[in-house]
N, C-alpha and C positions, 0 to 999 in steps of 0.2 A: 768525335766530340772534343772538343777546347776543353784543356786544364781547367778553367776558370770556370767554366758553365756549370749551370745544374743541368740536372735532366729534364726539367722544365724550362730551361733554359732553350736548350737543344731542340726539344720539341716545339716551343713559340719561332725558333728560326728556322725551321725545316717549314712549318706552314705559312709560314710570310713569304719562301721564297717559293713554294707550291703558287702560290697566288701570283706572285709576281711572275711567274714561267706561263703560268694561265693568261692572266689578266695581262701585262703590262707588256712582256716580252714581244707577242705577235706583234702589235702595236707600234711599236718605240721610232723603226726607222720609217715610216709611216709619218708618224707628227713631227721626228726631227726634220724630216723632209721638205713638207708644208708648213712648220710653222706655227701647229695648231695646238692648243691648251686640250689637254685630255679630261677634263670636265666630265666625261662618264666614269673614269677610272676612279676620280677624284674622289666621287660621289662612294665609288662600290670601297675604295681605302677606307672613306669617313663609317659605313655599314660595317664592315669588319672591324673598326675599333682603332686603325694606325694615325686617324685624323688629332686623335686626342688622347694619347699612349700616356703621358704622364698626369693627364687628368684625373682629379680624385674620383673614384665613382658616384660621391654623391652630388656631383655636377655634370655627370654624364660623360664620364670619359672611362678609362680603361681601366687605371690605376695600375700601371705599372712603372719603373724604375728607371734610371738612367741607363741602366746596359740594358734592357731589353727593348728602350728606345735607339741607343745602337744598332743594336742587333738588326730592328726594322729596318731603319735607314740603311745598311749596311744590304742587306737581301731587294730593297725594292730599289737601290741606283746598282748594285749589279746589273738588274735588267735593264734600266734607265733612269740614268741620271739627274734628267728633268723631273721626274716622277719623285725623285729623292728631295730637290729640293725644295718643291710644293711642299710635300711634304713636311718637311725639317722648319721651312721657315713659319709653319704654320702652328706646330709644335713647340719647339722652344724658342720663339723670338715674340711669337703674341699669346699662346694658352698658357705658358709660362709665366710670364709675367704678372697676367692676370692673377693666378693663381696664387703666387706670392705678395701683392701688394696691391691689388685688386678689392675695391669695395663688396663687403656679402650682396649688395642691390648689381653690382658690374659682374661680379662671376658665376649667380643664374642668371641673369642678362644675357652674357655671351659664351660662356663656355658649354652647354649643353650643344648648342648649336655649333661651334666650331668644331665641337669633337664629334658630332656625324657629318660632317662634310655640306651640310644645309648653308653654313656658315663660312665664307675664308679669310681668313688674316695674312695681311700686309705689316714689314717694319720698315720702318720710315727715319734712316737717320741720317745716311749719305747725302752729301750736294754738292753742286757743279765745284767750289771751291773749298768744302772741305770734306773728304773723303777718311781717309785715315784720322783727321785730325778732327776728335768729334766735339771738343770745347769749343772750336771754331766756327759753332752753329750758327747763320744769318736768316732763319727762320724763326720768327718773332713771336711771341703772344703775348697779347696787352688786353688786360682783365676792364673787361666795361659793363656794370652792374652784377649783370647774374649770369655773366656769359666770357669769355676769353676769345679775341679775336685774331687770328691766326694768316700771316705771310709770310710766303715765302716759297722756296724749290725744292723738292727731293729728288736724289737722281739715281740709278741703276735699282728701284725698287723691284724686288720680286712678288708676284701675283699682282705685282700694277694692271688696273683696268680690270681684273676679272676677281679679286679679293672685294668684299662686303664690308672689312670694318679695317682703317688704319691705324697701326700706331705711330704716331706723331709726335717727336722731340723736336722742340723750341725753346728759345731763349726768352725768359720773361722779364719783360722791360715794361716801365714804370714813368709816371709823368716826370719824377725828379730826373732829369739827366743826369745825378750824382750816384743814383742809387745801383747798386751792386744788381750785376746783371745775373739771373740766375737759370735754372734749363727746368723743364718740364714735361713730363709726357701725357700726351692725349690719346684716346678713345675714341676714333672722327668714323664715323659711318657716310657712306660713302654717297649715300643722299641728299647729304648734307647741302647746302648752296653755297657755296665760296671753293670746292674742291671739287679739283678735277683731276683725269689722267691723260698724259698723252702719248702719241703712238707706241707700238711696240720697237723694243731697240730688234737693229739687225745682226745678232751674236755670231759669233764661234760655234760655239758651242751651249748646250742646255737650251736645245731653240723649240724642245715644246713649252716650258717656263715660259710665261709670261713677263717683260720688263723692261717698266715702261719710266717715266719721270712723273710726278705728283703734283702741282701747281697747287698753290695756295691763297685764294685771293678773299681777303675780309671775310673768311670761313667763321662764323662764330659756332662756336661749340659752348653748351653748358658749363657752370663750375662744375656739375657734376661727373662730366668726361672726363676729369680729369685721374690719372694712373697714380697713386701715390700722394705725395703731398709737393707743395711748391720746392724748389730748391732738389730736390731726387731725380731727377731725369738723365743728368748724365751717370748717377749711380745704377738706374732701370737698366738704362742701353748695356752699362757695363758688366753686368751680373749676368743680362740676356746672352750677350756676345762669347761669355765663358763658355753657360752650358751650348749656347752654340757652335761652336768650334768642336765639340764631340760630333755632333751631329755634320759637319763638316767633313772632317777627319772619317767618320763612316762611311760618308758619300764617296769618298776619295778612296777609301779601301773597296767599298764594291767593284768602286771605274774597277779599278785593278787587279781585283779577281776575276771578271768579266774577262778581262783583256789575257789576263794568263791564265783563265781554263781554254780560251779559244787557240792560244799558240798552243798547250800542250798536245790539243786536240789534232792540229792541223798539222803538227811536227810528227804525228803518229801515222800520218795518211801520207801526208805528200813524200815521191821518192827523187831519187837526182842519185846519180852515179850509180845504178843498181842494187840502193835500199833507202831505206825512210832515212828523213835527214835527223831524226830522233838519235841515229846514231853517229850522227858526226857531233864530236868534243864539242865544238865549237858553239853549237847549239847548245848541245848539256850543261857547260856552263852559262848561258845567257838564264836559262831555264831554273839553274839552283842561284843566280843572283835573285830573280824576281822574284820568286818562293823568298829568298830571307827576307828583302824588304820589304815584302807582305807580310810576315809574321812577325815582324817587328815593328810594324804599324798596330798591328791586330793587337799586341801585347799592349803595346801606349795608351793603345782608346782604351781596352780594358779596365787598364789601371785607374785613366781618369772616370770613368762611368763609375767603379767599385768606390773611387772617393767621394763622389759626388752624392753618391747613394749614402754612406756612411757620416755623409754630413761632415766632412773635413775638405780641407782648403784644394780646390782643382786646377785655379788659374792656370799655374803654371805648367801642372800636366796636361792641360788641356789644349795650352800654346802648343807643346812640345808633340801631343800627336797629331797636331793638325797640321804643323809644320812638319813632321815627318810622312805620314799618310798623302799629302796631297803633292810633294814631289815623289814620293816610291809611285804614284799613280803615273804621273807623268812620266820619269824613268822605265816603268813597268809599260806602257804603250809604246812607248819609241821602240821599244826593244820586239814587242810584238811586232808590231808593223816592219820590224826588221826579218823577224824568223818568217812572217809571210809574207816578203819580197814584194813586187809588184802589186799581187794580189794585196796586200795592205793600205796600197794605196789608191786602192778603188774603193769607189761608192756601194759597192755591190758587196762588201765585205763591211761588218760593224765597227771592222778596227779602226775608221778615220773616225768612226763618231766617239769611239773611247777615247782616244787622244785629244780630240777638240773638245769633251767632256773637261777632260782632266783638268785643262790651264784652269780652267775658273777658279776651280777649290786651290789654289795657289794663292788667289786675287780677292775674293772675297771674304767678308768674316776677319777680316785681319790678313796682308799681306804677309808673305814669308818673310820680310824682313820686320813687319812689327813684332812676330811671333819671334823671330830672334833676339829683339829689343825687351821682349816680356821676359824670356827665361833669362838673358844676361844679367837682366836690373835681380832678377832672383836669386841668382846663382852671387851676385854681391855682396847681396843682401843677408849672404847665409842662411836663405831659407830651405826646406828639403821638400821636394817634390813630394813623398809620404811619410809618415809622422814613426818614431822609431815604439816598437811594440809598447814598451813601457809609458806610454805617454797615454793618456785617459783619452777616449775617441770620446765625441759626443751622441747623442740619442743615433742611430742610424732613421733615416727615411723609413716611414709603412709601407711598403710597397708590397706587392706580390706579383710573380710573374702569370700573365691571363692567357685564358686556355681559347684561344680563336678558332672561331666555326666559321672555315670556308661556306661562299657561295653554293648552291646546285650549280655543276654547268647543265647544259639547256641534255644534254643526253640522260644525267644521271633525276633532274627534275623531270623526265617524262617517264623513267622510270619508276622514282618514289610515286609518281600520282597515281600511276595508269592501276586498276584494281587489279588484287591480289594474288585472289581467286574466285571464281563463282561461288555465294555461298548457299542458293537456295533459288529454285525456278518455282512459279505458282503456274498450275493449268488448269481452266475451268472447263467442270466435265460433266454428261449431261446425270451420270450416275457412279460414284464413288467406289459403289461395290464394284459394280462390272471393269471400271479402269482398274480395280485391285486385281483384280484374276489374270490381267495385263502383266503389269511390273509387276505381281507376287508369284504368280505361277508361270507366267512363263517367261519372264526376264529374272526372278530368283532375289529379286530384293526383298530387304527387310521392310516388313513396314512397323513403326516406329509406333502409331498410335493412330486413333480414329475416334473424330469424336460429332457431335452436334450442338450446333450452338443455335440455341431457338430466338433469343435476342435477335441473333442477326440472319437469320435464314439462310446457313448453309452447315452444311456436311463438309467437315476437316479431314484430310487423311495425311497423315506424314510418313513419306518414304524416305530409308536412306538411301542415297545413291555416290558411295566413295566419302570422298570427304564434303560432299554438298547432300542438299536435301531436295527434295519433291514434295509440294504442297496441293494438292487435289483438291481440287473448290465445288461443291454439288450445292443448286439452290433450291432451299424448302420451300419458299416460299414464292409467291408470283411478286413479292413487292422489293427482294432482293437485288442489289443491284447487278448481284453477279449472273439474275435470270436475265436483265436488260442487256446482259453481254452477250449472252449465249446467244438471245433473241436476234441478238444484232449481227455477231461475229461467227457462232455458232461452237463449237467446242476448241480449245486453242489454249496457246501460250497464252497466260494474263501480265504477268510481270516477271522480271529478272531482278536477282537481287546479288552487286559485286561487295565483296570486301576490298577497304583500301584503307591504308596504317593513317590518314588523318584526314575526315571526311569536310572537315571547313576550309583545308589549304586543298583539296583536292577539286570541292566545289570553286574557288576560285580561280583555281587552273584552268579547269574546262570552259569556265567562262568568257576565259581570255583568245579560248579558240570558238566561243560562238555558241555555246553551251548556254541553256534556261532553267531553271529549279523551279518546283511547287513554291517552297518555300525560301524565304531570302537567306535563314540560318540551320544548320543542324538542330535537330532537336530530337527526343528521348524517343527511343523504337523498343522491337522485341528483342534486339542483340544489340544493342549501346545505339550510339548516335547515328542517326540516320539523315539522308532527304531524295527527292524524289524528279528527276527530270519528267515532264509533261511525255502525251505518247507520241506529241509532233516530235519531239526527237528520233525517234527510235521506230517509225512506221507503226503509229499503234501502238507500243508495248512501253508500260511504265519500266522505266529503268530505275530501283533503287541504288542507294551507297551505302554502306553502313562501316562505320567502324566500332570494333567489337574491344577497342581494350586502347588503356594509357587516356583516361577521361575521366570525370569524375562530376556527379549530378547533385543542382543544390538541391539541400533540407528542404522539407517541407515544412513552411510554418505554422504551427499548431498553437491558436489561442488559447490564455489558460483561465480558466473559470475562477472569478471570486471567491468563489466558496470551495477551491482547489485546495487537498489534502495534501500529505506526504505522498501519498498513493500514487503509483507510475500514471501518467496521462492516455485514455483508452488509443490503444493505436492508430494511424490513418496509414492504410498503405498507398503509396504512390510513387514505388519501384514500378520500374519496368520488368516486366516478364523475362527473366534467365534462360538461356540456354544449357540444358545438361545434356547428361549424356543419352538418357530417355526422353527428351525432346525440349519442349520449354515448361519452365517452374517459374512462378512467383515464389520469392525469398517469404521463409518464414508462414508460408499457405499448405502446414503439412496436412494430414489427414484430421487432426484435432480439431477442426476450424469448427463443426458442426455443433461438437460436445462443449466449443467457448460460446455458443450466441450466434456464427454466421449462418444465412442460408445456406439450406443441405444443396440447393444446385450449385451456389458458389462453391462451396466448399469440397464437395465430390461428387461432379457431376458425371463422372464416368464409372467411378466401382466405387463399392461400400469400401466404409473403414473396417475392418473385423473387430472383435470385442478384445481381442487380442493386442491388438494394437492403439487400443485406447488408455489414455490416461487421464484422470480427472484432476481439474484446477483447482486451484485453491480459490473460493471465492472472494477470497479477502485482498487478494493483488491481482495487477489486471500487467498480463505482459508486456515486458517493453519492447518492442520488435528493433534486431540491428538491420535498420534499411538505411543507415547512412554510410557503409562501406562500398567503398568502389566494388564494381563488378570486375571481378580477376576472371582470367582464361587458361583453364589449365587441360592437361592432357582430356580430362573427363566431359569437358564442357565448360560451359558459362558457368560461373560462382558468385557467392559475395562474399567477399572475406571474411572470416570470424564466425561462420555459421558451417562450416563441418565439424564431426565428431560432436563428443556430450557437450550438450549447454551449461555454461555456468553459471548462470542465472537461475537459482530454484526455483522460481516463480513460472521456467518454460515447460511446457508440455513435453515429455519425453519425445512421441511423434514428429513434434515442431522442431525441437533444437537438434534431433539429428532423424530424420527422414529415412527408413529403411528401406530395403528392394521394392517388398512387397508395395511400398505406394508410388513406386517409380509411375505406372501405368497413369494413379491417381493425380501425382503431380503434373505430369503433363499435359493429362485431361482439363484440368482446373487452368492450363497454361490459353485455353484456347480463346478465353475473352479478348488478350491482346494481337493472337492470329486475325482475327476479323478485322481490328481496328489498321492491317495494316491497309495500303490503297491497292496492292494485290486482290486484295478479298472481296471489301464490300463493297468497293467505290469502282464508277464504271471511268472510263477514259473519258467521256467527256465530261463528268461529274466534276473530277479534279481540276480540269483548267475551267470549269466555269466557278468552283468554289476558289482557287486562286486569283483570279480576274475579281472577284465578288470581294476578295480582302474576308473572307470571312476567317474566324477564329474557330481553330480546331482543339473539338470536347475534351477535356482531359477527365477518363476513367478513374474514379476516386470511390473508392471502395472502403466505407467508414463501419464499424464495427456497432450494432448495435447495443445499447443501453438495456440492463435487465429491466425485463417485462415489456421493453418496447416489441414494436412489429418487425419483422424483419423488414429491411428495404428490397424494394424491389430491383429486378436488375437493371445496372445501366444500361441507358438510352442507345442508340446506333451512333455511331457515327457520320457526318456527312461529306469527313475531310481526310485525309490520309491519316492515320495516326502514324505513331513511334513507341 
């Protein structure tokens, strides 16, 4: 870890260059090769956040700082260089800019989009005849009504041809031919009519970069393209060019740690005269030069990035390590190429493309001798590269350094999708008892609970088996759907039910391999979110998903009556059924539900409440039920937060706000309204893909509390559709 770094520091350059070993490395000699603009990478940079690093977040960039703009450019042109300068010029020579002198209608205009990679920026300032010399601009624009019409050439632009929006510096001229010639920068999208690019140049080096010349023919652009105000243009270019020279200067340092991790590497292997040439002198010291003029580069960008960030003056230290950085890069290659011999100077080894890398960051952004010409006129001028303690800095930069979430590569996304574990098999059987005498007596399982559910015509029986469960389906009635299974299939598996950590990126996974769901989205099950692939998947058998935890279900919305009191609102429940440790519970459905006004089947349909266990309401407040807590997973089962141990809420029923053993059996019995509703239970296989085809809407169980002296309601209707 670097002096200078935080530990967040450290940590943003360790996964930048995690990605760039991944992503960019395989790659690199591949497009240097051909030619080709890396347009997918470009794409996965802009997703992870490197497209738009100094963007503020609330234009949809990263929002971090000059050094850990560095730092990026620095990690992804070690792997390659071309990749750095897409990068870099994208960064700070157009989201830059914007950013600074940029209209609030131009920077949500363009920067959301540049900073995910949807978007690429071009700068536009070079030309055939003035290069270095950028007041010597012969690209024109002359203002005609509501618009500015633009001629002229740009030459060695990078992302020419494959960039979406140009920045373009012009000279703005005026019908007086007396009148004072002045520069300006434009906004020119690249569909514009009057602009074009043409071919790609044949380089050296950085040949997956695209870089081409710009043609400017009666382009009219809006007044509104315009970057700043009239007269600013050569000040834009020149502010841009500052902080681009850090980014420069980083690009130059990767070449060069690329190039001298690979000699240290190769100096450790190859032998000559009967040992590694690691240990001839002669090496050693090529090896401690390169090492100094790396960390004496790496010390320079530093310094300019921490000033830059602090809001105090860079220019010059930004000359000085661009100008140092990108000859130690150059030095630092020759010298590789020398410790591997021959082999250096083959194709088949990366060390010619680092050195053909190199020249460029010598040449562009300022040639080594302007950047000599900057710090001299500095150094004249009595100015100091950093400001002495005593001297008041101004506000520093908001920045913070951002915590990047690599990509899945494609091994570790099939293992976050693929399910978890099995969480629960359903098998319809022609008699629940008899299969109990089965897996209870002579397989030795527990069985969990047994119940019937006359609503829906069948016999429930839940078995544990390890950490999954056994759902036993028996049908009471001939109009059951689960008798039309038996009728048909005859005793059998009915459905499988997997756990997987996130059931909507999971359904979209499968989908991409050819996978169909009931349902187009997750939606509320007996154990959190669920959905259901058809039984053509799976030969017959519904396969559910469900994921049990890290999810959260909207409110219910409860109209409030006119003539509404202070008094809590009568409850509606419309949780989903919990999983505990005695099987499944509805939150807040302890055994009291009888002695408040619910039906005695809803309420315990499996065993009495004992007199014991009863508590009586106060009939002057009506409880407020906590069903808007997420559903937690803990050792014991499904929960909902805020509902173990004593209530504190006076107004809960003892039994209610904390549930003892003795209603374990009752809780889970009352659970089995939602067992049916799953497409395991009631619904036969071809029910479901005809009620999916049919677009029908599936019932949602809502269980409303009656009013004193009302009737009780009756029980919910069946279901025709899978529930959740």
């Amino acid at each position: 870890m670097h002096v200078l770094l935080t530990e967040d520091q450290e940590l943003f350059r360790r996964t930048v260059r995690e990605f760039a070993d991944r992503e960019i490395a395989p790659v690199a000699a591949e497009h240097d090769e051909a030619e080709t603009f890396p347009a997918a990478n470009v794409k996965k940079m802009g997703q992870l956040g490197l497209m738009g690093l100094t963007v503020p977040v609330e234009y949809g960039g990263t929002g971090a700082g000059p050094m850990e703009y560095a730092l990026a450019i620095e990690e992804i042109s070690r792997a390659d260089a071309a990749h750095g300068v897409i990068m870099s010029v994208n960064n700070s020579l157009v989201c830059e800019p914007i950013v600074k002198y940029g209209t609030e209608e131009q920077k949500k205009d363009y920067l959301r989009r540049l900073s995910s990679g949807d978007l690429l920026g071009s700068f536009c300032l070079s030309e055939p005849q003035s290069g270095s010399d950028a007041r010597n601009m012969q690209t024109t624009a002359k203002r005609d009504g509501d618009y500015y019409v633009l001629n002229g050439t740009k030459n060695w632009i990078s992302n020419g041809g494959e960039a979406g929006l140009y920045l373009v510096f012009a000279r703005l001229v005026g019908d007086d031919e007396g009148e004072e010639d002045r520069s300006a920068a434009f906004l020119i999208e690249y569909w514009r009519f009057g602009i074009r690019c043409g071919p790609k140049e044949k380089k050296l080096g950085i040949r997956a970069s695209a870089t081409t010349q710009v043609f400017l023919q009666d382009c009219r652009v809006p007044v509104g393209s315009m970057l700043g105000e009239e007269g600013q243009g050569f000040k834009i270019a020149m502010s841009s060019l500052d902080a681009g020279r850090i980014g420069v200067a980083a690009q130059a340092l990767g070449i060069a740690q690329a190039a001298f991790d690979a000699a240290v590497a190769y100096a450790k292997e190859r032998q000559a005269f009967g040992q590694v040439i690691s240990e001839f002198q002669g090496i050693q010291w090529m090896l401690a030069d390169m090492h100094l003029r790396i960390e004496q580069s790496r010390s320079l960008i530093y310094q300019a990035a921490m000033l830059e960030a602090r809001g105090l003056p860079f220019a010059t230290a930004s000359s000085m390590a661009k100008l140092s950085a990108s000859e130690a890069a150059m030095w630092v290659t020759t010298k590789a190429i020398q410790i591997h011999g021959g082999y250096g100077y083959s194709r088949e080894y990366p060390m010619q493309r680092y050195f053909r890398d190199a020249k460029i960051t010598e040449i562009y952004e300022g040639t080594s001798e302007i950047q000599r010409l900057v710090i001299a006129r500095s150094v004249l001028r009595g100015e100091r590269t950093a400001p002495i303690a005593t001297e008041a800095a101004p506000a520093p930069l908001e920045t913070k350094t951002p915590v990047l979430e690599l990509p899945l590569t494609p091994e570790e996304l099939k293992r976050k999708m693929a399910p978890q574990k099995l969480h629960h098999v359903a098998v319809a059987v022609d008699s629940v008892d008899d299969a109990l005498k089965y897996y209870r007596d002579v397989l030795g399982l527990e069985v969990i609970t047994t119940m019937t559910l006359e609503d829906r015509g069948l016999k429930v029986a839940l078995i544990k088996a390890g950490p999954s469960e056994i759902e036993l389906l028996e049908p009471t009635t001939e109009e059951s759907t689960v008798r039309k299974f038996l009728d048909r299939r005859g005793p059998g598996l009915h459905h499988v039910c997997f756990e997987v950590e996130d059931v909507e990126a999971s359904m979209r996974h499968f989908e991409k391999n050819g996978a169909t769901f009931i349902d187009p989205v997750p939606r509320p099950g007996a154990v959190g979110l669920v959905s259901f692939m058809p039984p053509s998947q799976a030969d017959g058998v519904l396969v559910e998903f469900a994921q049990t935890s890290g999810y959260s279900l909207p409110e219910a919305e409860v109209e409030a009556d006119d003539a509404a009191t202070d008094e809590a609102a009568e409850p509606v429940i419309t949780t989903p059924i919990l999983r505990g440790a005695a099987g499944y519970t509805r939150a807040g459905m302890g055994g009291q539900l009888a002695a408040a006004g619910w039906p005695a089947a809803v309420a315990a349909p499996a065993v009495e409440v004992t007199a014991a266990e009863e508590s009586p309401i106060d009939e002057g407040h009506e409880p407020a039920p906590a069903a808007d807590a997420p559903i937690l997973r803990g050792s014991a089962g499904y929960t909902r937060a805020g509902m173990g141990g004593p209530s504190t809420a006076p107004d809960w029923p003892a039994a209610v706000a904390a549930p003892d053993a003795g209603q374990a059996s009752n809780e889970a019995a009352s659970s089995s309204s939602d067992v049916s509703n799953s497409p395991g239970v009631d619904g036969t296989t071809d029910d479901f893909a005809m009620s999916a085809a049919a677009g029908d809407e599936s019932p949602t169980v809502m269980l409303e509390r009656p009013a004193q002296g009302d009737t009780a309601p009756a029980p919910p209707p069946a279901a025709s559709e899978p529930q959740a």
